[in-house]
N, C-alpha and C positions, 0 to 999 in steps of 0.2 A: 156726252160721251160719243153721242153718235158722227160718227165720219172718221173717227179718231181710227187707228189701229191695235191691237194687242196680242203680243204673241206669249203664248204659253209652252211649258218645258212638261213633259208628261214623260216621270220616270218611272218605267214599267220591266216587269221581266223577258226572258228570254219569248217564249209561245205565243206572245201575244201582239207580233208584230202586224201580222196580217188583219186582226182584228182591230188595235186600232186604228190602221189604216181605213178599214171602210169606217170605222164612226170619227175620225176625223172629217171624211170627205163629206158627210152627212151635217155634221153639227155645225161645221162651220157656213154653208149657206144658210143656216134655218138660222144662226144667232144673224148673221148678217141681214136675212130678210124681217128679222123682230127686232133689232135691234138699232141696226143701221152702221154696225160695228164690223169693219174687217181684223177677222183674227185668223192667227197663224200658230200652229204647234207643231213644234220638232219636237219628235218620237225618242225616245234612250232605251234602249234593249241591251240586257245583258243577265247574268245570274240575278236572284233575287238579294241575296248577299249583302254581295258585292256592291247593288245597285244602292243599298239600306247604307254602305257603309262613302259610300260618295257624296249623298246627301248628306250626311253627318261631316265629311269634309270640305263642305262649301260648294259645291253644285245646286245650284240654281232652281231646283223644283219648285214648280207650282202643286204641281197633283204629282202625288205617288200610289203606283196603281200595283203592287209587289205581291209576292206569290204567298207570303206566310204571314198572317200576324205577328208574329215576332221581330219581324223585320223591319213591318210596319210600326210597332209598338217603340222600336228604338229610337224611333225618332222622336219619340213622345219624351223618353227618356233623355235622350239630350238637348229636349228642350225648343224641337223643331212644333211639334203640333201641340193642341190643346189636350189637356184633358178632358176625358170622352168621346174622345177621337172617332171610338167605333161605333157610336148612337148618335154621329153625325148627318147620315142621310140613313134610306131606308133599307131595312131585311139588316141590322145590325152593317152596315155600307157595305152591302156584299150584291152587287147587280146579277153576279152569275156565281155559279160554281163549276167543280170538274171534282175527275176521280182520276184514281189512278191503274189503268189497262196495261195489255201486253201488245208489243206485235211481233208478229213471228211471218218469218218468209212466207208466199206461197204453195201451198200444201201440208205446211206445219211439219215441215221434217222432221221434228224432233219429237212429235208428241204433245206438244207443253198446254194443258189445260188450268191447271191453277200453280199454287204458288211452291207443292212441294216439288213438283217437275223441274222448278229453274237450278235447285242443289242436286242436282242429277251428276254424274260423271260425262263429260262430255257435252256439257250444255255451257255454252258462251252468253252470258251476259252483257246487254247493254246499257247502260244508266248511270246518269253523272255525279259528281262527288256531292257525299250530303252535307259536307263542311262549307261547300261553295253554295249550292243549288238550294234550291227548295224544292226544285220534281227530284233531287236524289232525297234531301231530307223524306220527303212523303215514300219514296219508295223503301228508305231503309224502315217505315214505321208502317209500312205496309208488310214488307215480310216479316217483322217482329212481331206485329199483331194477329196476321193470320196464321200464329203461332199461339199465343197466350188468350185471343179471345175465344179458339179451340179447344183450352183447357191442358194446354204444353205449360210446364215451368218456366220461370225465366232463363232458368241454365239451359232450356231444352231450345228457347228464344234465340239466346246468344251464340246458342253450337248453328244454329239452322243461320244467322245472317255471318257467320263466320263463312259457314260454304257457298252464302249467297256471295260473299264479296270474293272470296275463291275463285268460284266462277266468274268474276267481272275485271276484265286485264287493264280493262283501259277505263279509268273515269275522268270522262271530260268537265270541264269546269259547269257548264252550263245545258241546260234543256238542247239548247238547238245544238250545240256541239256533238251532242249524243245523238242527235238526230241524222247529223251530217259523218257520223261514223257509222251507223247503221245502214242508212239508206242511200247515201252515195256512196264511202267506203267500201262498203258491201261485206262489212266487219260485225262477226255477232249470230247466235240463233233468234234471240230474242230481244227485243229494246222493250225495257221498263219506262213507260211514257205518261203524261197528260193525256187525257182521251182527244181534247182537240188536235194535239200533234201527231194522235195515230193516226186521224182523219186526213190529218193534210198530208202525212206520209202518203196514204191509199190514193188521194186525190191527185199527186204530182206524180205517183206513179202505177198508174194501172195495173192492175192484174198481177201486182209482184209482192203483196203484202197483205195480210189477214189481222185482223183484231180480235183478243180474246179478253173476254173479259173473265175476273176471277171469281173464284165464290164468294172472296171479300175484299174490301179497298178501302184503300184512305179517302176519308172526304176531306177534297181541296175546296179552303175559305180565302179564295184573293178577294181582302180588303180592299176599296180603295180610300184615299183622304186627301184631304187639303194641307199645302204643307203653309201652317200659318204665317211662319216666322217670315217667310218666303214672299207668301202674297201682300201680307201688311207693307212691308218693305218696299214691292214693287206696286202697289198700288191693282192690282188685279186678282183680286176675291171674286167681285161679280161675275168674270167671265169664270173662271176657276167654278165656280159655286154652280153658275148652267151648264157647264160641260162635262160636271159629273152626276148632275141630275138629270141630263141629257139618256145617259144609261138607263134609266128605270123609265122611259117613255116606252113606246107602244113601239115606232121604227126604232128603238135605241136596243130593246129586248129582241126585236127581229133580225137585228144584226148579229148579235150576240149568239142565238142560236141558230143563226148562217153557219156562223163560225164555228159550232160544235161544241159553246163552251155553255152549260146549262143554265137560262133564263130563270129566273126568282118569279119574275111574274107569274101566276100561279095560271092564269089564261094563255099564257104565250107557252108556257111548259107543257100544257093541255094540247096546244094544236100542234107542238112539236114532239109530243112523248113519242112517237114511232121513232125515233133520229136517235132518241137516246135509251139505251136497255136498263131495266130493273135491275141494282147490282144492291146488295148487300154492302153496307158503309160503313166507318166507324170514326169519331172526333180522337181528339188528343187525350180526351178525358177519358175515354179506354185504356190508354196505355201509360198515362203519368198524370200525376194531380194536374197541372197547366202546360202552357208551351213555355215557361219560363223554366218549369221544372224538367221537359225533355231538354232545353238546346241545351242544360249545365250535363245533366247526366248523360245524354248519348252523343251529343253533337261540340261540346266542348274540348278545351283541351286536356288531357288526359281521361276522354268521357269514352265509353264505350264501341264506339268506332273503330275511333284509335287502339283502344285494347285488342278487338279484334282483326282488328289490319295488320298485325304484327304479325312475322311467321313464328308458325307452331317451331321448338325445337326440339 
């Protein structure tokens, strides 16, 4: 194999462009200096979705690195990966995690410290469709939850993301479309975000934007996996198989929480815990038996969203 070439397709969601940008530039000398192998990957960024349902129509992936189990899980279902998929590499294949934050202009003009403040009169909401997205899916089960894990009913649930999606005029398809309505637009009190994309908002623009984090958040689990059907076919497991165990290395975790997105490694979490604050989390298993069980009930069609996106008459 060595001298040969291999280029890999790494479909990934919208927040995480920048990140694998640097563990691209990283992996591929280190494979080429051990292996003697030049490899090449082109990046795909788009909703999490969306990107689940391209794969499923003949796009080319090797690795799918998607925001939601479930997204990831469909490709199991149509027969793309193996069963077991998620006890494929290590920490269940989860190399990092994320939550879900706010950010709000600088000086916080509105107030907004946790999640009852967004259903306020007069508070603009930012954050993208949870039918398309998986940073909206987290953040619509983020305001449902920091509803019902407080001990609110589920009627008291559905009245509270009723006002939350009241308050939100515009939902973009995708992470970074929310982002680029927020922070270049200049549309919005508050953007409902990934913690890594509140960081890069503060980072590309100084001094113009605050992060708050809530009393409680969704804990975000992007999966990643190998897309079988995909690499059997083209003959590139091997590279596929070190480039996502490339992830769980020592530089592959330092990258990772460069980027702001929280390292698994229990060492590299250690020397980075100042980067990332203490927040109160909660899984899927708070608020619905499984994720098979929210996407039919809230994220489906005719599922709870929907019911609530409808105007009141």
């Amino acid at each position: 194999m060595a001298g040969s070439t291999v280029e890999l397709l790494n479909v990934s969601y919208d927040p995480t462009r920048e990140l694998w940008k640097e563990l691209n530039a990283a992996f591929i000398p280190a494979y080429k200096a051990e292996k003697g192998v030049d490899v090449t990957i082109k990046p795909s960024h788009a909703a999490s979705g969306a990107q689940a349902r391209a794969i499923m129509d003949g796009q080319q992936a090797d690795v799918a690195t998607l925001s939601l189990f479930p997204d990831t899980d469909a490709l199991r279902e149509a027969g793309l990966i193996k069963e077991g998929w998620a006890d494929h590499f290590p920490n269940r294949s989860l190399p990092y995690t994320s939550t879900v934050v706010f950010v709000v202009r600088a000086g916080n003009p509105k107030g907004i410290k946790d999640w009852a403040d967004l259903v306020k009169d007069g508070v603009e909401i930012v954050t993208p469709n949870p039918k398309t997205s998986g940073n909206g899916r987290m953040s619509f089960l983020g305001a449902w939850g920091s509803v019902v894990i407080n001990g609110g009913s589920e009627a008291d649930a559905q009245e509270f993301v009723r006002k939350f999606y009241k308050n939100a005029p515009v939902l973009d398809t995708g992470a970074r479309g929310s982002t680029t309505t927020f922070a270049q637009k200049g549309q919005g009190d508050v953007h409902i975000t990934m913690e890594n994309e509140a960081y890069l908002e503060q980072k590309e623009s100084p001094g113009k934007f605050e992060i708050i984090y809530p009393s409680i958040s969704f804990f975000h689990e992007p999966h990643v996996a190998i897309v079988d059907k995909v690499v059997d076919k083209k003959g590139t497991r091997e590279v596929a198989e070190a480039y996502l165990k490339f992830l769980y290395t020592p530089e592959g975790q330092e990258i990772i929480a460069k980027n702001y997105f929280r390292p698994t490694d229990p060492a590299v979490r250690e020397k980075h815990k100042a980067d990332f604050p203490e927040i109160k989390t909660f899984d899927i298993t708070a608020v619905a038996k499984d994720w098979k069980e929210a996407q039919t009930r809230f994220f489906g069609d005719g599922g709870l969203f929907e019911v609530i996106s409808q105007p009141v008459e």
